[in-house]
C-alpha positions as CSV (number, residue, x, y, z in Angstrom):
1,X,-0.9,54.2,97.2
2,X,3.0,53.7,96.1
3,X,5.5,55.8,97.5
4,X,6.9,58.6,95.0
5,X,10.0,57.3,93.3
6,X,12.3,59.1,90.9
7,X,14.0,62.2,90.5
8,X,11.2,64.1,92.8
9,X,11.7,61.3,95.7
10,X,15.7,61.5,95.5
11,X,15.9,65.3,95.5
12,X,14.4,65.9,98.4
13,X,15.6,63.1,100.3
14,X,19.4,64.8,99.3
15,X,17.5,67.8,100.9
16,X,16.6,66.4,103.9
17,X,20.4,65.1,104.5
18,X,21.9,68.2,103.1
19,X,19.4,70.5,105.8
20,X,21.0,68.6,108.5
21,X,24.9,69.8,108.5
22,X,23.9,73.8,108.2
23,X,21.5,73.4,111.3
24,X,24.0,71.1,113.0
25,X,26.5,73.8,113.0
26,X,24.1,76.6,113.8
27,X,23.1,74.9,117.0
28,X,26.6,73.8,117.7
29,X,27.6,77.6,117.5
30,X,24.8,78.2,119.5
31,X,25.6,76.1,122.4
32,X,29.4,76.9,122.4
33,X,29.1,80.7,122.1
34,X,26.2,81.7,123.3
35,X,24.9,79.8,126.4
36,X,25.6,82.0,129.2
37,X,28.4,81.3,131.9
38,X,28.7,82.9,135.2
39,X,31.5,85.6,135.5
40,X,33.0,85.5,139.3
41,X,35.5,88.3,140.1
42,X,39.1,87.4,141.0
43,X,40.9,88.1,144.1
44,X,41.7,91.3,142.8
45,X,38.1,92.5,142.5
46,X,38.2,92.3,138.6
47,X,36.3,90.2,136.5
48,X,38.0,87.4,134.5
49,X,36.6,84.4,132.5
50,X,39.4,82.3,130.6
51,X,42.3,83.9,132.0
52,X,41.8,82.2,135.8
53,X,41.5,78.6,134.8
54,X,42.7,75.4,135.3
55,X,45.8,73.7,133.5
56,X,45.9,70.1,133.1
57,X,48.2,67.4,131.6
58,X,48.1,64.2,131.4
59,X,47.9,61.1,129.2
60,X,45.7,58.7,127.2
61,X,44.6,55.8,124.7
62,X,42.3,55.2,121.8
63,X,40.1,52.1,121.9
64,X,38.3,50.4,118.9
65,X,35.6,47.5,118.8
66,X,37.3,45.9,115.7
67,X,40.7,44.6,115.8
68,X,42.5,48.0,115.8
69,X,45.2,49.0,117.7
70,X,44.9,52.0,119.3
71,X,48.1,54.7,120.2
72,X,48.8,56.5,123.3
73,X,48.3,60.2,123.4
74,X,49.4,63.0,125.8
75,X,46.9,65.5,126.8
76,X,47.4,69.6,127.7
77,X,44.1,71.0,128.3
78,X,42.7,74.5,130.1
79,X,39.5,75.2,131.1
80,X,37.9,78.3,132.6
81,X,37.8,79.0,136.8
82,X,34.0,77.7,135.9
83,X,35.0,74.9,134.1
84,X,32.2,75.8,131.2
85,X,34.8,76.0,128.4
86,X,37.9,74.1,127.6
87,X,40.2,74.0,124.8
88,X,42.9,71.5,124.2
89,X,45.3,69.7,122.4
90,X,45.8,66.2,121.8
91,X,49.2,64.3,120.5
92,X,48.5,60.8,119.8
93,X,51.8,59.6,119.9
94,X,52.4,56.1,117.3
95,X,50.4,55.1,114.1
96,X,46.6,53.2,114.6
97,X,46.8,50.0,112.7
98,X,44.1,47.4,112.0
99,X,45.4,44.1,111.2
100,X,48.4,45.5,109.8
101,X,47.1,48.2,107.5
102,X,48.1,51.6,108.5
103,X,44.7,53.8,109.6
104,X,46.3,56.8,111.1
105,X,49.9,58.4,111.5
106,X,50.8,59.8,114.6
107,X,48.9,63.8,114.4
108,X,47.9,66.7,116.4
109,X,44.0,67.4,117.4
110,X,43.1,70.7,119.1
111,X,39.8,71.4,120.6
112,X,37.6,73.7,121.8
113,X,34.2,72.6,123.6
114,X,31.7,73.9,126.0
115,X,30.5,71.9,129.6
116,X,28.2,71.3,131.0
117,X,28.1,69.9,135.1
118,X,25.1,67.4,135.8
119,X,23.7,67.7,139.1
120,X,22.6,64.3,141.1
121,X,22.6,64.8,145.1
122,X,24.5,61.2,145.1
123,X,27.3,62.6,143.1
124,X,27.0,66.1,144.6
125,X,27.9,64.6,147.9
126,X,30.6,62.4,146.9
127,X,32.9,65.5,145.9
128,X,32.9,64.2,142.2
129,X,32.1,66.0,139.5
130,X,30.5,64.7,136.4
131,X,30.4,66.4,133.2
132,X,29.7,66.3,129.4
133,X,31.0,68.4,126.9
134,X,30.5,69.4,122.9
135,X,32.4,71.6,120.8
136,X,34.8,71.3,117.5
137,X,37.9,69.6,116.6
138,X,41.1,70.0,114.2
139,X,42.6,67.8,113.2
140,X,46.1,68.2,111.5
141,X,45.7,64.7,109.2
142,X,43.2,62.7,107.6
143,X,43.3,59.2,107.3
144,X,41.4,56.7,107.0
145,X,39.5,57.3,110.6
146,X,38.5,60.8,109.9
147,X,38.2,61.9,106.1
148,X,37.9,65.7,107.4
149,X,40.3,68.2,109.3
150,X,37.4,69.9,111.3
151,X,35.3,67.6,113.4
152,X,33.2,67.5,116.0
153,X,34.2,66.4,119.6
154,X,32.5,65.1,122.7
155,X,33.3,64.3,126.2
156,X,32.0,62.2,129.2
157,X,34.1,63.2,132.1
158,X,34.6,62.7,136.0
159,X,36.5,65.3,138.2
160,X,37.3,63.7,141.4
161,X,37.4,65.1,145.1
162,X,40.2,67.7,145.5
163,X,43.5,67.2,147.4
164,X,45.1,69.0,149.8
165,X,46.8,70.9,147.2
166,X,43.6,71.9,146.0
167,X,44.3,70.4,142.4
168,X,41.9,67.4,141.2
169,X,41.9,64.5,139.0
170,X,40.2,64.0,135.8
171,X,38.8,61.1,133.6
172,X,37.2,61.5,130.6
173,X,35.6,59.6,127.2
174,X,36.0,61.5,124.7
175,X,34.8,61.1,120.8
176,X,36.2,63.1,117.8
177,X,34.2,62.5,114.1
178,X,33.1,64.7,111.4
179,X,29.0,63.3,111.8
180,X,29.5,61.8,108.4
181,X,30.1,64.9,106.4
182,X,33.2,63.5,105.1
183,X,34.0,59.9,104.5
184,X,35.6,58.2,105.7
185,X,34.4,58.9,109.2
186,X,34.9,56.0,111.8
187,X,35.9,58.7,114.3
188,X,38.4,58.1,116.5
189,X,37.1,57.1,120.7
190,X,39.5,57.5,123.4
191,X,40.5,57.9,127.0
192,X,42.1,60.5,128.7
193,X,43.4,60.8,132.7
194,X,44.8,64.1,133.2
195,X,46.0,65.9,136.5
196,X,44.4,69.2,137.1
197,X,46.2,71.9,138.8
């Protein structure tokens, strides 16, 4: 038995790809907007979600397997009291070359993303938190590492014990790419350290 070729075969491999970015998105909405956070009332017995977070600021690098060179970036972030959402904004400061050839003028990328805190009794213990993180991404250029404005953007974090002050340390890994819905799409990969008060 051959396997169908031809217009038949094509189409609905096309389908198969093109199902792909509508239920992407769906579950992406899904997971920022309608998992359920935990509301805890404020010092003055009301009940407030985003507006008692955490401000952070901080600094950063890209990284690249392939001869680029990467940019330093400066970080702002905020993330609820909870730490479930976060949005923030991302100023990658000089241009990413590779081997000379521009790939990407200094921009702007502001995102917002929904956490999640993974529980092992090793790390529990330790005071550090570790985290992961999805959400969406704008970016205010394309080049020739993201062919889109809106991307996607994930995180790999670390929260680390808090001070006396009561603010914290974080480090995270964080990924910004449009999941190939626009070429090009080599995404951009980078580090972040940010102080969190």
């Amino acid at each position: 038995m051959t396997k169908p070729i031809g217009p038949i075969y094509r189409n609905r491999k096309l389908l198969g790809a093109a199902a792909i970015v509508p239920a992407l998105t769906v579950a992406l909405a899904i997971l920022l907007f309608v998992t359920p956070c935990e509301v805890v009332a404020d010092s003055t017995g009301s009940d407030s979600l985003f507006l008692d977070g955490h401000f952070a600021v901080g600094a950063g690098m890209t990284y690249q397997y392939d001869g680029s060179k990467g940019t330093t970036l400066g970080v702002a972030t905020w993330s609820t009291h909870d730490d479930h959402y976060e949005l923030a904004a991302f100023r990658f400061l000089t241009a990413q070359t590779r081997f000379g050839s521009a790939l990407a003028e200094p921009n702007w990328v502001f995102e917002a993303s929904r956490r999640w805190r993974l529980h092992w009794s090793l790390i529990d213990r330790s005071g550090v938190e570790l985290f992961i993180g999805g959400g969406a991404a704008y970016k205010t250029k394309t080049d020739d590492l993201n062919g889109s404005n809106l991307n996607f953007a994930e995180q790999l974090g670390w929260r680390f014990p808090k001070q006396a002050s009561g603010h914290r340390l974080e480090f995270a890994i964080r990924h910004v790419s449009n999941a190939g819905i626009k070429k090009p799409n080599r995404g951009e990969d980078f580090l972040t350290l940010a102080y969190v008060f």
